[in-house]
C-alpha positions as CSV (number, residue, x, y, z in Angstrom):
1,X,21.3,-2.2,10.9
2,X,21.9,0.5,8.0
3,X,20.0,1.2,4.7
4,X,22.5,1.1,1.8
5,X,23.4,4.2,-0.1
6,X,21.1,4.5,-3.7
7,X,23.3,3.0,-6.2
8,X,22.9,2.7,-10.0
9,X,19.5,1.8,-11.7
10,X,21.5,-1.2,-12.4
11,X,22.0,-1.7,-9.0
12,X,18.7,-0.6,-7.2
13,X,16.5,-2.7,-9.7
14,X,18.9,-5.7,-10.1
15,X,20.5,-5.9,-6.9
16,X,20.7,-7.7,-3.5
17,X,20.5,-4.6,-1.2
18,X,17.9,-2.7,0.1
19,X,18.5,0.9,-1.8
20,X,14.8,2.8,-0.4
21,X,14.5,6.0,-2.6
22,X,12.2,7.9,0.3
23,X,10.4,10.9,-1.5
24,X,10.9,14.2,-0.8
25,X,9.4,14.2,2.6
26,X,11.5,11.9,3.3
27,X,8.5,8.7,3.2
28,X,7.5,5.5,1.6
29,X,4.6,4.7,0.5
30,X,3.5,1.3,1.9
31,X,0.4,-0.9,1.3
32,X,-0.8,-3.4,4.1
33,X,-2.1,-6.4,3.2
34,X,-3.7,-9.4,5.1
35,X,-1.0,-12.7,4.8
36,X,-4.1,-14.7,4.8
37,X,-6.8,-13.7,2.5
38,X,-4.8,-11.1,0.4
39,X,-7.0,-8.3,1.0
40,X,-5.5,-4.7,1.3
41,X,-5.8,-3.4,4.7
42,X,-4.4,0.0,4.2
43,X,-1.9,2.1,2.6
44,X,0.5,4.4,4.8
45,X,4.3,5.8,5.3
46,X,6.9,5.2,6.3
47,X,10.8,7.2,7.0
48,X,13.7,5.8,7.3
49,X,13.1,5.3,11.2
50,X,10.1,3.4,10.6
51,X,11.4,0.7,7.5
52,X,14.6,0.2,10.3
53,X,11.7,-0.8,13.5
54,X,9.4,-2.7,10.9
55,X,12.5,-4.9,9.8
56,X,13.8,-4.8,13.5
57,X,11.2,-5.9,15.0
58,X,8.6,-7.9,12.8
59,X,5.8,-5.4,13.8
60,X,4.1,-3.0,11.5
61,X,5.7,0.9,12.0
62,X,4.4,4.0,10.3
63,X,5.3,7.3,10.0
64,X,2.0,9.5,10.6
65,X,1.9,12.3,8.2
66,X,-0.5,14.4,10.1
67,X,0.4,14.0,13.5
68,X,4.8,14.3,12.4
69,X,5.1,11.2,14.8
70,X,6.5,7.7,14.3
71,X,3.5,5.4,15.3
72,X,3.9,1.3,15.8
73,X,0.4,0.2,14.4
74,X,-2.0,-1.5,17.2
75,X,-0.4,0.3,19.9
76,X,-3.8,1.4,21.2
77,X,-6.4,-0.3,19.7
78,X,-4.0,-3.8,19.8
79,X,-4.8,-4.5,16.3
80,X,-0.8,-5.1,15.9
81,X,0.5,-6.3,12.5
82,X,2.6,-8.8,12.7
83,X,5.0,-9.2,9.7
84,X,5.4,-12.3,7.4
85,X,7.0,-10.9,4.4
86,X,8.2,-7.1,3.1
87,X,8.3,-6.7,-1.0
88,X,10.0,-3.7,-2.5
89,X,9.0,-2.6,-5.9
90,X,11.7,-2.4,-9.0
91,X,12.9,1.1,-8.1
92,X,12.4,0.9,-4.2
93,X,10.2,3.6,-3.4
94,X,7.0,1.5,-2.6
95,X,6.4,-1.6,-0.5
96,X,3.9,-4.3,0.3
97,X,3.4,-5.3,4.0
98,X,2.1,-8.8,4.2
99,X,0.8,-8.8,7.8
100,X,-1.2,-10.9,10.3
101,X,-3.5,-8.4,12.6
102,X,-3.7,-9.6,16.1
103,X,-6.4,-8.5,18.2
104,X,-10.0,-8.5,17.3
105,X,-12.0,-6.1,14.8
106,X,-10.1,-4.7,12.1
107,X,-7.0,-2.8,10.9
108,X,-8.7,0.7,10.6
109,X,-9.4,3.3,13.4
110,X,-13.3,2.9,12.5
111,X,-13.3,-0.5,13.3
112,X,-13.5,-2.0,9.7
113,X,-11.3,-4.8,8.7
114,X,-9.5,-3.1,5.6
115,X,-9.3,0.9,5.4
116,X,-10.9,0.1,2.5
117,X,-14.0,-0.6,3.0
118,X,-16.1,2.0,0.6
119,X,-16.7,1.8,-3.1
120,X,-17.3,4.4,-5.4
121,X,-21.0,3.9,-6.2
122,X,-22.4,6.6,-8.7
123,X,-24.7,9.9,-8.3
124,X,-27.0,10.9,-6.0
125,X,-29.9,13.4,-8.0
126,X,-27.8,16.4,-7.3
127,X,-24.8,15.2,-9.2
128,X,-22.8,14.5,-6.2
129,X,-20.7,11.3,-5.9
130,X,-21.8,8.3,-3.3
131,X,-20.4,6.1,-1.8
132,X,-21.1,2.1,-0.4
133,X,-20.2,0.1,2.0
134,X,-18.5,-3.2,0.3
């Protein structure tokens, strides 16, 4: 299994074959979401290494950007991600991850079921900005 070669826009927004135009560090950006109730779960990268597993093997691979390691998500805490469809966006540098999480709990290293799982509230009375759990 090989990734094609970037071709022309033409080509990369138009065509059949997976062109990924990986950044400079050489990642993806790619948004998790849960196949069932369409919530975002997270947002992580990948390389090359890790789009190749994720296809491979129908399980959710990242490329950790702080640790400079290729990491198959669950692997610890068993929260694997189980993939039921990959989109690419129109010029192939970001993707959506529609997964199904085994396991119980959630999908982030705290324990919550989305990453996402704070909002932007408002001010606290020294000016700072708060936070709240959604």
């Amino acid at each position: 299994m090989i990734l094609s070669q970037r071709g022309s826009t033409d080509e990369v927004e138009n065509g059949s074959l997976l062109m990924p135009k990986f950044g400079a560090d050489g990642l993806l950006t790619a948004v998790t979401i849960d196949a069932t109730s369409g919530k975002v779960l997270m947002v992580a990268h990948m390389n090359d290494e890790a789009l190749l597993k994720t296809i491979e093997t129908k399980e959710a691979w990242y490329y950790s950007r702080s640790r400079s390691a290729l990491w198959r998500k669950g692997e610890t805490s068993g929260q694997l991600q189980k993939i039921r469809d990959i989109h690419i966006d129109c010029d192939q540098d970001a993707l959506l991850l529609f997964v199904d999480v085994a396991g119980d709990g959630g999908c982030c290293h705290t324990g919550q079921r989305s990453c996402f799982y704070r909002r932007i509230e408002g001010f606290d009375s020294d000016q700072r900005i708060t936070l709240t759990r959604v």
